[in-house]
N, C-alpha and C positions, 0 to 999 in steps of 0.2 A: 428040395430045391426051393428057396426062397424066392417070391415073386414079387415084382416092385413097383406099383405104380409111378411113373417118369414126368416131371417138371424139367423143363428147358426154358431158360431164360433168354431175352433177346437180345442180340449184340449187331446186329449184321454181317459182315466178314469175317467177326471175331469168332462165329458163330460154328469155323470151319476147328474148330477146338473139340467138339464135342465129338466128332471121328474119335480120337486119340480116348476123351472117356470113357466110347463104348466100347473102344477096342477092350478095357480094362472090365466093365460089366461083362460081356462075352465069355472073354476068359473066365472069371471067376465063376461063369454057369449059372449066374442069376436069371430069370426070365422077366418080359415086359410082362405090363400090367395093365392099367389105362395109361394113357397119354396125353400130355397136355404143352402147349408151347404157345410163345408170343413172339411174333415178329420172326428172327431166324432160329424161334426156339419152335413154332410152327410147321417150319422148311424142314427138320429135323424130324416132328413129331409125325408127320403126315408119312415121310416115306418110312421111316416104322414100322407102322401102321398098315402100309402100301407092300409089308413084308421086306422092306430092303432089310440086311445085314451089314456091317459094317464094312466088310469087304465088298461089297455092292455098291456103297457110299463113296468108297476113297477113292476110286477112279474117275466120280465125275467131278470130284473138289482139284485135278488135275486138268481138266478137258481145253482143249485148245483150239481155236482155228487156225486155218493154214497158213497166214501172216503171224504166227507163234502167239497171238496176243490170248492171253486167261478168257475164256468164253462166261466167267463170271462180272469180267467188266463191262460186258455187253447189259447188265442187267440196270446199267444207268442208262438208259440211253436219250437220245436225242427226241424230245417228240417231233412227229413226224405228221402227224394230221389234225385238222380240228372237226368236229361236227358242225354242220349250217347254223344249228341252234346254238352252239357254244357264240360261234363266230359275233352271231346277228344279235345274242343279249353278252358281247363284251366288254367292256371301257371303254378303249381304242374304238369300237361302234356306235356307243353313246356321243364319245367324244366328236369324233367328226361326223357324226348327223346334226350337231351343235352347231355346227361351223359352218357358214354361208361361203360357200368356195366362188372365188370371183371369176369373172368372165364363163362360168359355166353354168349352163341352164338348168334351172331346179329340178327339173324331170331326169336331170342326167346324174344330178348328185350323188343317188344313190348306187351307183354302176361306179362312179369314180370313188366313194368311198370303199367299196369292195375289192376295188384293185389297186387300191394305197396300203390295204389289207394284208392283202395277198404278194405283194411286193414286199411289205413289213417280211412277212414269212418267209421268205425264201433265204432269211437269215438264222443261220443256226443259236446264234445271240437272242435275235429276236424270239424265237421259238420256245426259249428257254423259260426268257420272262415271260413271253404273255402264259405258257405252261400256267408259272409261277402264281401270277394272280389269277388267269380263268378257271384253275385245276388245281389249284390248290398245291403244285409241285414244280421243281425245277425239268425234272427226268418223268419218261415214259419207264413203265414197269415189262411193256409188252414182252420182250426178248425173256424177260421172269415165266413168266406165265406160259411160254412157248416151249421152255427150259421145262417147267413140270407138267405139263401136259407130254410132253416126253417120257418124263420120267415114270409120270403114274401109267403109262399105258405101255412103257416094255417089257419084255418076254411075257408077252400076252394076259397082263393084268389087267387092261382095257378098264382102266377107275376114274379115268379124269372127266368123262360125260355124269358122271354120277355125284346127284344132291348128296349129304351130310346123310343123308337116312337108307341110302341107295347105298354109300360107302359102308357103312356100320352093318347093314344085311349082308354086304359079297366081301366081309373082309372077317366080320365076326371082332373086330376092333374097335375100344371106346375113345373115340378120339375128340379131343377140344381145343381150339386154337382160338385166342384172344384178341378181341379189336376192339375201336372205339367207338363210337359212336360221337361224332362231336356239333351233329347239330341238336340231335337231346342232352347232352352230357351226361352219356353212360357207357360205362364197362358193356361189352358184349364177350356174353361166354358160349363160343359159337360148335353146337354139338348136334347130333341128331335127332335131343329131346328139345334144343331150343330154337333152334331152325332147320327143322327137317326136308323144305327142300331149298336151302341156299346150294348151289352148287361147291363142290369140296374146294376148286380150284380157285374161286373166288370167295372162300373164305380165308385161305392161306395167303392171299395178293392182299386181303383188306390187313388182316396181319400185319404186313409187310411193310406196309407203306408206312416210313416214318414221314412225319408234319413235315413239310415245306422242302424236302428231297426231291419223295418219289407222290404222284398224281392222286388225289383223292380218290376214292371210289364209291361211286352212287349206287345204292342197294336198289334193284329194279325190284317192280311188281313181281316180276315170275318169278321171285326169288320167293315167295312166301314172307311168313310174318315172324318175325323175333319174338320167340314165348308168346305168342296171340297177338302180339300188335304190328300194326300193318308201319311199318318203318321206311316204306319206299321214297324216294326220292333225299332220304337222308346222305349226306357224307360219311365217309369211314376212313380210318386212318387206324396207323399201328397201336397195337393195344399196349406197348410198353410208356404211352401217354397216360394212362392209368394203372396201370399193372405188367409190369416185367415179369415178375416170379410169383407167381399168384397162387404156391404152393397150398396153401389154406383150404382152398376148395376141394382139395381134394382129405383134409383131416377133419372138418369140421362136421359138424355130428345135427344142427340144424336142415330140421324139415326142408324149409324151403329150398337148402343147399342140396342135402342128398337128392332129391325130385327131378335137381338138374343133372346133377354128380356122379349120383348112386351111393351105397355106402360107402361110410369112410374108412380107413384101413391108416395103420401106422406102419405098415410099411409100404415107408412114400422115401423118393430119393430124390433129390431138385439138383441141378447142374447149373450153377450161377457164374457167371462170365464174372473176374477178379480183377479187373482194371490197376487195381495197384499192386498187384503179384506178378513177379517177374517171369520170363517165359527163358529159360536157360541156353544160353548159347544160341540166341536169338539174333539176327544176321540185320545190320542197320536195313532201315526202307529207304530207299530209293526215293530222291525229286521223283515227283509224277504230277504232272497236269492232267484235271480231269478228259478233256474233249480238246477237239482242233480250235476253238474258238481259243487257245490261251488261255486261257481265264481257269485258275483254281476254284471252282464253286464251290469246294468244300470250307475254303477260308473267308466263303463271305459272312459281316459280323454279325447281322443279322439270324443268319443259320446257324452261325454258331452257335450264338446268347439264345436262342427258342430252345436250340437241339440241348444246351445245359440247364435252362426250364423245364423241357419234357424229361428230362434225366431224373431230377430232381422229385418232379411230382409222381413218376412213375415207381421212385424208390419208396415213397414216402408209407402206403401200407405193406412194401415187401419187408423193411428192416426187419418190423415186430418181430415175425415170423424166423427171419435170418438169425438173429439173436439167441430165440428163444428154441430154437427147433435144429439149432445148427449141427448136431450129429448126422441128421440127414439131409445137411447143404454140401457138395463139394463146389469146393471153390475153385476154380481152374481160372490157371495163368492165363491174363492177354496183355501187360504193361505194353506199350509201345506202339498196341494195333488198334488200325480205325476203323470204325462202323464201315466203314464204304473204301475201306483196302478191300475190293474185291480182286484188283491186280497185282496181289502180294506172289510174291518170288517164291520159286519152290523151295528156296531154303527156306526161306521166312513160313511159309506156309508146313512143312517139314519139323519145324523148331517148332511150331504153337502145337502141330497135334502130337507131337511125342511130348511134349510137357502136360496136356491133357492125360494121355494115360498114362505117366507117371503121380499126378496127382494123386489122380483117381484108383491107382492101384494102391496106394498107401496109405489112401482111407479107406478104402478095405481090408488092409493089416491092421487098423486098431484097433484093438478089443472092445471099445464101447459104442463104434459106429452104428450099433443095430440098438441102442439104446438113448434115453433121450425124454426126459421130463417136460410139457408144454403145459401151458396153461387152456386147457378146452374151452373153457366160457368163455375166456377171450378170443381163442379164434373162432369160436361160431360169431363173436361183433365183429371181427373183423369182415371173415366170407358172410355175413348177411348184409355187414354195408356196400360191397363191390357188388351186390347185386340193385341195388337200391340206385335212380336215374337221378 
């Protein structure tokens, strides 16, 4: 029985595709191996990891609350608080301590600027933006985080309190899930050898967060240090800003890689979300407005022209590799579907993971699939540059 080390690529919604490939790995009786994912290739890789099974998977890619609505839309959600500290070093705070407020006395201004503040807020608009700029996001990730804290700790797996090195002891799994670092501008390859005590669930949220969506995330002191370096108070953001399918690291045969990696192994399998491949009898999507404010956030231009920036830059060292190693790429349908259709319709949702395991069972019938010429010296330049800040 053949065992496979697993790359998951990030897509966000798209990302509920990879149910339907494992159903297909399952069946054919292959086993996992290490694990590695970005962004909702992360969301995938963890509960793996976490021992789900596929049939353990597809029931919460259904999950609803009582007003019928996808309990995955929740995962945009509204923020809802700010810290004193946010508040008191943000624009909007700079700006009107600027501002000499008439008929009110200097000793009072500062109590009137806190409640021009706090009146701002009570707007779900306004909340959005200041998110936006103090946080580096439109949406709170929290109801995410709530979702797998959940998940890691049912039917008495109790893993969601546990660092990256705490997971890897009570699970016996090599797990790596990718982020960014964007106030050093570096790949972060986030595992038990290289931040062994970031917590698991706040390495999968840094994952997560694509740029100017969902909320930045500040790496605290008690998280420990990235490969020795003390990285606190940096920003993090989804790692498909520098690497979507970062399949390499786990073939490439350089020291520095393995130390983080382990050895390399060719039998590696990577599952890349196919944007231009059609999903069969796929059921139109529905108008949907993100939130009650009206407003489509997902069609502002701005977010769009970054989010196909960070598309770009993040593909930019996965092609090599796609190209050149593609016997062990399946390419699974998602034409039509959006990062952030987290409210897609059962049919829709139904049509994307039965075209998943029909991909993926059909490159499994072709005879050369376990086969596959790559170029070595060039992927160890490639995985020693994505380690490189």
């Amino acid at each position: 029985m053949t065992t496979y080390d697993l790359v998951f690529e990030g897509g966000g919604a798209k990302g509920m595709v990879f149910a339907g490939a494992l159903q297909a790995f399952e069946e054919a009786e292959y086993e996992q191996g290490r694990l590695m994912g970005t962004s909702a290739g992360s969301i995938t890789a963890v509960l793996l990891a976490a021992g789900y099974m596929v049939d353990d998977i597809l029931p919460s890619l259904s999950e609803k609350l009582e007003d019928g609505t996808p309990r995955f839309a929740t995962f945009m959600g509204v923020p809802e608080s700010f810290s004193d500290d946010v508040l008191n070093a943000s624009l909007i705070k700079k700006v009107l301590t600027s501002i000499d407020l008439p008929l009110i006395p200097e000793s009072w201004e500062g109590e009137a600027d806190k409640a021009i503040i706090r009146g701002l807020l009570k707007s779900r608009i306004y909340r959005h933006i200041f998110s936006f700029e103090e946080a580096g996001g439109l949406y709170s990730a929290d109801a995410f985080v709530e979702w797998l804290i959940e998940k890691l700790d049912a039917d008495g797996r109790n893993l969601s309190d546990k660092s990256l090195a705490q997971f890897h002891e009570a699970t016996g799994r090599h797990l790596t899930v990718i982020a960014a670092d964007i106030t050093e501008g570096q790949m972060l390859v986030l595992n038990h050898n290289t931040a062994p005590d970031l917590p698991v669930v706040m390495a999968v949220r840094m994952s997560m967060s694509v740029p100017l969506l969902w909320q930045e995330v500040i790496w605290q002191a008690s998280w420990g240090t990235y490969r020795g370096d003390d990285i606190a108070g940096h920003a993090i953001v989804d790692g498909g800003l520098v690497s979507n399918f970062p399949i390499e690291l786990f073939l490439s045969t350089s020291p520095h890689v393995v130390a983080l990696m382990g050895e390399p192994s060719e039998d590696v399998l990577g599952f890349l979300i196919d944007e231009k491949k059609e999903v069969p009898d796929a059921p139109d999507k529905p108008g949907v407005v993100d939130d009650k404010s009206g407003i489509d956030l997902g069609q502002v231009a701005s977010v769009r022209r970054i989010a196909g920036l960070a598309n770009t830059m993040s593909q930019a060292h996965d092609k090599f590799v796609m190209r050149d190693y593609k016997s062990k790429v399946v390419r699974l349908p998602a034409k039509g579907y959006g990062t952030t259709e987290f409210d897609m319709t059962d049919e829709r949702r139904e049509a994307l993971i039965r075209a998943g395991y029909d991909v993926t069972k059909t490159h499994f019938e072709t005879p050369t699939f376990e086969t596959g010429l790559f170029d070595q010296e060039a992927i160890d330049d490639v995985a020693e540059s994505m380690l490189m800040p």
